[in-house]
FIDRENTI-889573 format. One record per residue: residue number from 1; z, y, x of N, C-alpha, C in turn; residue in one letter. Coordinates in pm, whole numbers. Example, Ala and Ser with C-alpha at 12.3 -4.5 7.8 and 13.67 -1.06 7.14 Angstrom:
// residues 2
- 1|780|-569|1319|780|-450|1230|780|-330|1320|a
- 2|708|-225|1285|714|-106|1367|787|3|1290|s
// end
This chain:
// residues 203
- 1|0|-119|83|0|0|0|0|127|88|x
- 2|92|108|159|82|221|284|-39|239|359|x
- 3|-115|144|393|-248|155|443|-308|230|358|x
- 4|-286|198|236|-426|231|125|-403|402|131|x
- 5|-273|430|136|-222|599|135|-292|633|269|x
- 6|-267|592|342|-323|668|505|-508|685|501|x
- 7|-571|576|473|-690|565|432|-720|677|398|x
- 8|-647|670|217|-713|791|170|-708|941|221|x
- 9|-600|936|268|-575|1102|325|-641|1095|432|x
- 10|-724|1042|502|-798|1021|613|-936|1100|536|x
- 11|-992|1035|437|-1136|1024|369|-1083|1184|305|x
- 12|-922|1215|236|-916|1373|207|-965|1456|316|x
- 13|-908|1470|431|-922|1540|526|-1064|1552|541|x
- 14|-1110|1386|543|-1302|1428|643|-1336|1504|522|x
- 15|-1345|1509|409|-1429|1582|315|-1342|1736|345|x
- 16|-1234|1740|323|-1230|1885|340|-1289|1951|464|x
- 17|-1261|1867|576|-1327|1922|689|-1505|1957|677|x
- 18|-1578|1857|576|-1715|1880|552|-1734|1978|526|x
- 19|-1638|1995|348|-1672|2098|265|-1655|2232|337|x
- 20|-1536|2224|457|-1542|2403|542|-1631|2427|662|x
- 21|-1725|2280|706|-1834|2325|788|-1927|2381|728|x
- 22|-1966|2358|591|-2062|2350|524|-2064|2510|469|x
- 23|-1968|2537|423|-1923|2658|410|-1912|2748|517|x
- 24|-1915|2761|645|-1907|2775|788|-2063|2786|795|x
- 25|-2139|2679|750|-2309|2726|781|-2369|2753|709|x
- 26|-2319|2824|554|-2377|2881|476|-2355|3020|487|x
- 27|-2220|3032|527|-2194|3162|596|-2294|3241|687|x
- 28|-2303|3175|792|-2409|3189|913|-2506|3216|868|x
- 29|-2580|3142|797|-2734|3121|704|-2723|3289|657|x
- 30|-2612|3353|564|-2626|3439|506|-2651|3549|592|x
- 31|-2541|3548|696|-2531|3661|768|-2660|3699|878|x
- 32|-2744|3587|867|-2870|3611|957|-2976|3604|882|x
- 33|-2908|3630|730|-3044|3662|620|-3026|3851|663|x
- 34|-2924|3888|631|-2893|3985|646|-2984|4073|774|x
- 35|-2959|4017|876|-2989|4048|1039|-3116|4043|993|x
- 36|-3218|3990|964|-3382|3963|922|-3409|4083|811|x
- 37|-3342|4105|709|-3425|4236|647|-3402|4333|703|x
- 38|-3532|4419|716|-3585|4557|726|-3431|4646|728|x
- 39|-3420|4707|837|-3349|4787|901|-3357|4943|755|x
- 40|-3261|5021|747|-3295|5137|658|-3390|5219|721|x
- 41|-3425|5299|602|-3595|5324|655|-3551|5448|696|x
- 42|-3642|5436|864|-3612|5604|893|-3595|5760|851|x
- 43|-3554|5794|866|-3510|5897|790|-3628|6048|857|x
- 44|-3678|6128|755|-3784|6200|781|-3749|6313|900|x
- 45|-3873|6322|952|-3881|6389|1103|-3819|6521|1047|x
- 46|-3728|6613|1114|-3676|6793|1116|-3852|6824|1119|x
- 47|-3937|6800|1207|-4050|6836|1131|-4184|6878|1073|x
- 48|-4135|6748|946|-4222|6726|827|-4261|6843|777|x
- 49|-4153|6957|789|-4228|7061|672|-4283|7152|766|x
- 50|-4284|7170|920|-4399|7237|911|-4514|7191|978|x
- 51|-4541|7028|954|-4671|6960|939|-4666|6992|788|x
- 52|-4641|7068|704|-4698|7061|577|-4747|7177|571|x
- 53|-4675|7281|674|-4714|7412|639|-4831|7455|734|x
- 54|-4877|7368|835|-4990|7357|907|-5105|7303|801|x
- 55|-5109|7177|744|-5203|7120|632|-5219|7199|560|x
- 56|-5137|7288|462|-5132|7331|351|-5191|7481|414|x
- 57|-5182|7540|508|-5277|7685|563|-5396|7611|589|x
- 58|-5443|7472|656|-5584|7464|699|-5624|7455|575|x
- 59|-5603|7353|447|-5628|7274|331|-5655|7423|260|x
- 60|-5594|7517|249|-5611|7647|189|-5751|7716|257|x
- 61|-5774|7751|364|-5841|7757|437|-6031|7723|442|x
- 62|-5965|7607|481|-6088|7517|496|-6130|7408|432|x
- 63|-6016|7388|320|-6068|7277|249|-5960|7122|275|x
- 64|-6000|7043|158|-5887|6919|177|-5948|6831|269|x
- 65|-6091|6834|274|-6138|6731|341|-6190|6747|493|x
- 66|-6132|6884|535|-6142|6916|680|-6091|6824|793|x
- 67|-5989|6773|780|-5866|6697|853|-5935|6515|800|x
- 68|-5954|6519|946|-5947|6283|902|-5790|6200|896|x
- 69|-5703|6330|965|-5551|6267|939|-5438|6368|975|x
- 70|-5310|6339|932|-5191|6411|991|-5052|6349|992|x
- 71|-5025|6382|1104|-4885|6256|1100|-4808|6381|1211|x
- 72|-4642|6286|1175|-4550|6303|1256|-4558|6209|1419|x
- 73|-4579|6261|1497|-4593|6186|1676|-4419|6183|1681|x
- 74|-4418|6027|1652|-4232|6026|1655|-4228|5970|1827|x
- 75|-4346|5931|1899|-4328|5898|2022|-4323|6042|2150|x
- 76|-4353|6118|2084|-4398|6292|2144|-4277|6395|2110|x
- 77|-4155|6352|2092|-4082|6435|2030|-4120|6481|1907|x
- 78|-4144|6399|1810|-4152|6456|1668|-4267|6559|1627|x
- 79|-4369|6578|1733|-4450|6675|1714|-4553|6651|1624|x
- 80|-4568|6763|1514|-4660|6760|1456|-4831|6706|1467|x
- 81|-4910|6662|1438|-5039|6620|1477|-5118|6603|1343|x
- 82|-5257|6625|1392|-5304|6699|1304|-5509|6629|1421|x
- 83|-5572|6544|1308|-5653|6528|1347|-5769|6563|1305|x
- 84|-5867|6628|1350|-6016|6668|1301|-6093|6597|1350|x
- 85|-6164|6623|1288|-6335|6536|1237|-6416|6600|1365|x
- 86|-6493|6560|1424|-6576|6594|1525|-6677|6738|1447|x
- 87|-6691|6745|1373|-6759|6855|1348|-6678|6995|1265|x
- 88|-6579|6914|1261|-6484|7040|1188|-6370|7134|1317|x
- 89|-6352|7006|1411|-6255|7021|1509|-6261|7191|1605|x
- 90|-6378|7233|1598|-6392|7381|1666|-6319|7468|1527|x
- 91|-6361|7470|1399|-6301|7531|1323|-6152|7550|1275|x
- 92|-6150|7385|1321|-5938|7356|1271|-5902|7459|1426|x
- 93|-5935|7475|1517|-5895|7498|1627|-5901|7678|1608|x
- 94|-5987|7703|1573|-6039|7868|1552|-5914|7909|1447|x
- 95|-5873|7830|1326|-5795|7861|1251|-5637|7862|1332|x
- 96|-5601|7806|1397|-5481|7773|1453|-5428|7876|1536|x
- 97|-5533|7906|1612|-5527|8016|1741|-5523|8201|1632|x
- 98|-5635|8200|1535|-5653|8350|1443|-5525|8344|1320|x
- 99|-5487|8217|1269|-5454|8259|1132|-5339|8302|1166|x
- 100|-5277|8386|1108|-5120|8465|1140|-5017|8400|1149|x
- 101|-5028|8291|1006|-4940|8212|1006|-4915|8093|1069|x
- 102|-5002|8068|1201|-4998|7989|1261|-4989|8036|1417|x
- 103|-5040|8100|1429|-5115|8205|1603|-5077|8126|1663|x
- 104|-5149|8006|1674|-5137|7914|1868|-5191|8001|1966|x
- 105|-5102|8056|2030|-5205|8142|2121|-5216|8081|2253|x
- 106|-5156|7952|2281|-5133|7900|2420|-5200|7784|2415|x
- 107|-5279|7717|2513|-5299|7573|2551|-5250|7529|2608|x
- 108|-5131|7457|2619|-5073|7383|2770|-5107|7310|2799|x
- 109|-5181|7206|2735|-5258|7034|2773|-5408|7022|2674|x
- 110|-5494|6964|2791|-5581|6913|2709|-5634|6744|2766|x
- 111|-5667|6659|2755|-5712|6547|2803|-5792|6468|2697|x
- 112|-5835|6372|2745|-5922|6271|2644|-5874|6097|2716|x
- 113|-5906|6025|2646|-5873|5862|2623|-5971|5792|2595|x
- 114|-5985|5676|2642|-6117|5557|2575|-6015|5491|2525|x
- 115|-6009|5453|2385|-5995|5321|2321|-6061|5182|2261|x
- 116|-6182|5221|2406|-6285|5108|2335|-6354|5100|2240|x
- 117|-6358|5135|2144|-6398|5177|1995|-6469|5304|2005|x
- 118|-6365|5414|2049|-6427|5532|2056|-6325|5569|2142|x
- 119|-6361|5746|2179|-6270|5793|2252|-6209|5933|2173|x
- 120|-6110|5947|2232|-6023|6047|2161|-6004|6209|2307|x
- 121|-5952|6311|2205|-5928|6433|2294|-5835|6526|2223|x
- 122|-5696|6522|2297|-5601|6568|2226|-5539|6672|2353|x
- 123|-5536|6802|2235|-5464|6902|2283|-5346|6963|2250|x
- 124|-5298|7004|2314|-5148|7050|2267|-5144|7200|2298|x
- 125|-5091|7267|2184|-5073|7431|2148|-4942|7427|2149|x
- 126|-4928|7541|2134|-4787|7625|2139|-4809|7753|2061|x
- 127|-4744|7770|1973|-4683|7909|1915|-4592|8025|1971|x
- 128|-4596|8124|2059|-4515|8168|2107|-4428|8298|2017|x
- 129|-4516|8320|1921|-4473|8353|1762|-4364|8327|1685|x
- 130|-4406|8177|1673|-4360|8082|1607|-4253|7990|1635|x
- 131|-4270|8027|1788|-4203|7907|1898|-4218|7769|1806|x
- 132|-4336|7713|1768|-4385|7605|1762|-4461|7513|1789|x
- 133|-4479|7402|1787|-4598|7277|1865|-4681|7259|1791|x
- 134|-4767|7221|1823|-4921|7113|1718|-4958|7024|1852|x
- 135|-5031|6934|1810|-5142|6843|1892|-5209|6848|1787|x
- 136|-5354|6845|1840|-5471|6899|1771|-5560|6767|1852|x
- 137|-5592|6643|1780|-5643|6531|1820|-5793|6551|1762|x
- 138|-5884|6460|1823|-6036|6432|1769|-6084|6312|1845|x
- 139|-6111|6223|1726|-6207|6110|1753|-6332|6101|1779|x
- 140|-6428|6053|1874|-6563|6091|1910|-6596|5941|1931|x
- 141|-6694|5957|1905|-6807|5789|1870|-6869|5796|2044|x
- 142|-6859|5664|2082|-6929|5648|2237|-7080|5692|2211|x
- 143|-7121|5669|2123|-7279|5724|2120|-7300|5874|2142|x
- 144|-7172|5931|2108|-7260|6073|2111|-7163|6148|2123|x
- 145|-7090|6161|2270|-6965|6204|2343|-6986|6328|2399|x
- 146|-7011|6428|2275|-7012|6524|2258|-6925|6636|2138|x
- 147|-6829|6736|2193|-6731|6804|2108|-6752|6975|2165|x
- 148|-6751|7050|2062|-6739|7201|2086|-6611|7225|2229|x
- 149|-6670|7320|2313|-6574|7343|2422|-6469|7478|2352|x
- 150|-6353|7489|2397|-6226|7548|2372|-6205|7657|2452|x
- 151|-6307|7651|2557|-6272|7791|2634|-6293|7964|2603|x
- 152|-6382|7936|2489|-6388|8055|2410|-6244|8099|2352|x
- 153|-6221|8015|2300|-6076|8019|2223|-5927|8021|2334|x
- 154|-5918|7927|2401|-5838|7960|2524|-5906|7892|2638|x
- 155|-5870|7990|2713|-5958|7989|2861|-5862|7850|2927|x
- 156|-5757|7810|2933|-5681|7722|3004|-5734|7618|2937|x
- 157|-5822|7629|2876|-5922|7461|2833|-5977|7466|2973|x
- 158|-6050|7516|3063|-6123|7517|3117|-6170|7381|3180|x
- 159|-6063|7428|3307|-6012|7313|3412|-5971|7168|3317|x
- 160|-5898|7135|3221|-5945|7012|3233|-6027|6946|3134|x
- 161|-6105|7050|3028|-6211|7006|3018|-6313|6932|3092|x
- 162|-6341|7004|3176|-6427|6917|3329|-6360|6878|3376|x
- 163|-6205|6813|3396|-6182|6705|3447|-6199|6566|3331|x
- 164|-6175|6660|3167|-6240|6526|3131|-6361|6468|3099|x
- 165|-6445|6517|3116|-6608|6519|3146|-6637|6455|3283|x
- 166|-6549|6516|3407|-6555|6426|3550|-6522|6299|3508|x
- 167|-6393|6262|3439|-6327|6084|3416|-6366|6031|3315|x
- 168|-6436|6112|3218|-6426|6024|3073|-6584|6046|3038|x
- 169|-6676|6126|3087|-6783|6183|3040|-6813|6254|2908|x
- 170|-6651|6297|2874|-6709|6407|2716|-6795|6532|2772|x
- 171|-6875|6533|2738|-6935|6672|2746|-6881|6788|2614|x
- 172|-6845|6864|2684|-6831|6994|2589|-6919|7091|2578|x
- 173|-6955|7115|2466|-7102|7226|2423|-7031|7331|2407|x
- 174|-7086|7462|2504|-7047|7551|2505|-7004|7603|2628|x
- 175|-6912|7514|2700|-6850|7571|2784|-6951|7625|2867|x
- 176|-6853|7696|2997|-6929|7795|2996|-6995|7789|3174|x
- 177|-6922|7613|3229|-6965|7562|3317|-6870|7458|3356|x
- 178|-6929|7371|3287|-6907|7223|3284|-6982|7162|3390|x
- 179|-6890|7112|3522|-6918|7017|3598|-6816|6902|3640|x
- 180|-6830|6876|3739|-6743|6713|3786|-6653|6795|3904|x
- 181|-6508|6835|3883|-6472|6908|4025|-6325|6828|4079|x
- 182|-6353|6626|4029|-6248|6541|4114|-6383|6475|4210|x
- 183|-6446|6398|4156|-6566|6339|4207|-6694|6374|4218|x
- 184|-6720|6467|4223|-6856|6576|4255|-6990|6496|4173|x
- 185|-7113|6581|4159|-7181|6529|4080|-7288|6380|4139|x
- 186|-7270|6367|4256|-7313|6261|4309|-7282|6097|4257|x
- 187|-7116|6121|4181|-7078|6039|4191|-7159|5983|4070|x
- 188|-7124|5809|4057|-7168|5747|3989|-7080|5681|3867|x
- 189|-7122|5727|3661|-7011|5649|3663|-6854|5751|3615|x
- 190|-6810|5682|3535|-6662|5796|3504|-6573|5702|3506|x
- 191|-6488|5679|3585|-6303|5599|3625|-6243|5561|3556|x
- 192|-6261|5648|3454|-6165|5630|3325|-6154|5534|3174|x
- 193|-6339|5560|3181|-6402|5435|3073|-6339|5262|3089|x
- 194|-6304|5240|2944|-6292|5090|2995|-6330|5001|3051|x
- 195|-6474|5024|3038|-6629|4929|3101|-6702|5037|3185|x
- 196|-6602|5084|3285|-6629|5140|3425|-6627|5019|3508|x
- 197|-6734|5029|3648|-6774|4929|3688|-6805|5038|3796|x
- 198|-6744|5031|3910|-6809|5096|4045|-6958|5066|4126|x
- 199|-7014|5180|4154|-7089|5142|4168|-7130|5118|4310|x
- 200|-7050|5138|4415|-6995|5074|4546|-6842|5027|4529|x
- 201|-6849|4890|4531|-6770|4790|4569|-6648|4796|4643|x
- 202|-6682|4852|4733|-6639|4857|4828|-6544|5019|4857|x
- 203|-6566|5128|4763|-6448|5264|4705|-6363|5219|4671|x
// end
């Protein structure tokens, strides 16, 4: 009889011990359901509103369908960006630098990018007005790597316009002397393209 008591409280125990592993890995299960959903959703850039008040002067301006895009650059310090269309992009630019409520009167950066697909040319303004930023981006098709030059508008396009014409081969229409002044015009070929291929081996 005494056996039969020890037995059973043996077979009590293993089940309770089951029933609190089990409970122990349903726990777990939950808490790494938890860990797997979507983090709270970031909370909007300081700023959003005056990428709205940039859109909403060009969109007034020039129309809704001037701009191919506009976003917050959360990798750039939050800076506003603001992309034109290859044929609109001299005008979004003319507006930025004249309209009051905007007066970029500064260029501090200009450069261009191959992404294989196409290539891009993004500049960065300054408001000294305003004490505010823009990047002023444009997408250009490899076929026809050609964009209005900026030196009319600010002269500190100059220099690296033709450096990106020396590395990338955008040509800019307009400027007002566009040449190659890292690799001179001899060279063969722009460094920068993805499907650059030297044409001595041996550079």
């Amino acid at each position: 009889m005494a056996e039969e008591k020890g037995l059973e409280q043996l077979k009590k125990e293993a089940a309770e011990k089951a029933k609190a592993a089990a409970a122990a890995r349903e726990k777990g299960a939950a808490s790494a359901k938890v860990k797997e959903e979507p983090a709270e959703k970031a909370k909007p850039s300081p700023n959003q509103h005056i990428l709205d008040k940039y859109v909403q002067e060009i969109e007034n301006h020039l129309g809704k369908e001037i701009l191919e895009d506009s976003y917050i650059n959360r990798l750039s310090k939050d800076i506003p960006t603001l992309v034109a269309k290859p044929d609109t992009y001299r005008k979004v630019a003319e507006l930025l630098k004249y309209n009051e409520q905007l007066a970029f009167d500064y260029l501090s950066e200009l450069h261009g990018g191959d992404f294989e697909t196409h290539m891009e040319v993004y500049v960065h303004l300054y408001s000294f007005t305003n004490q505010q930023a823009v990047a002023l981006k444009v997408k250009i098709e490899r076929s026809n790597l050609e964009i209005p030059s900026l030196v009319p508008l600010w002269e500190g396009a100059n220099w690296p316009e033709c450096e990106t014409y020396d590395l990338l081969g955008i040509r800019f229409t307009g400027h007002p002397d566009l040449k190659r002044i890292l690799l001179g015009e001899e060279w063969i070929g722009y460094p920068l393209r993805k499907d650059y291929e030297p044409y001595d081996v041996e550079v």
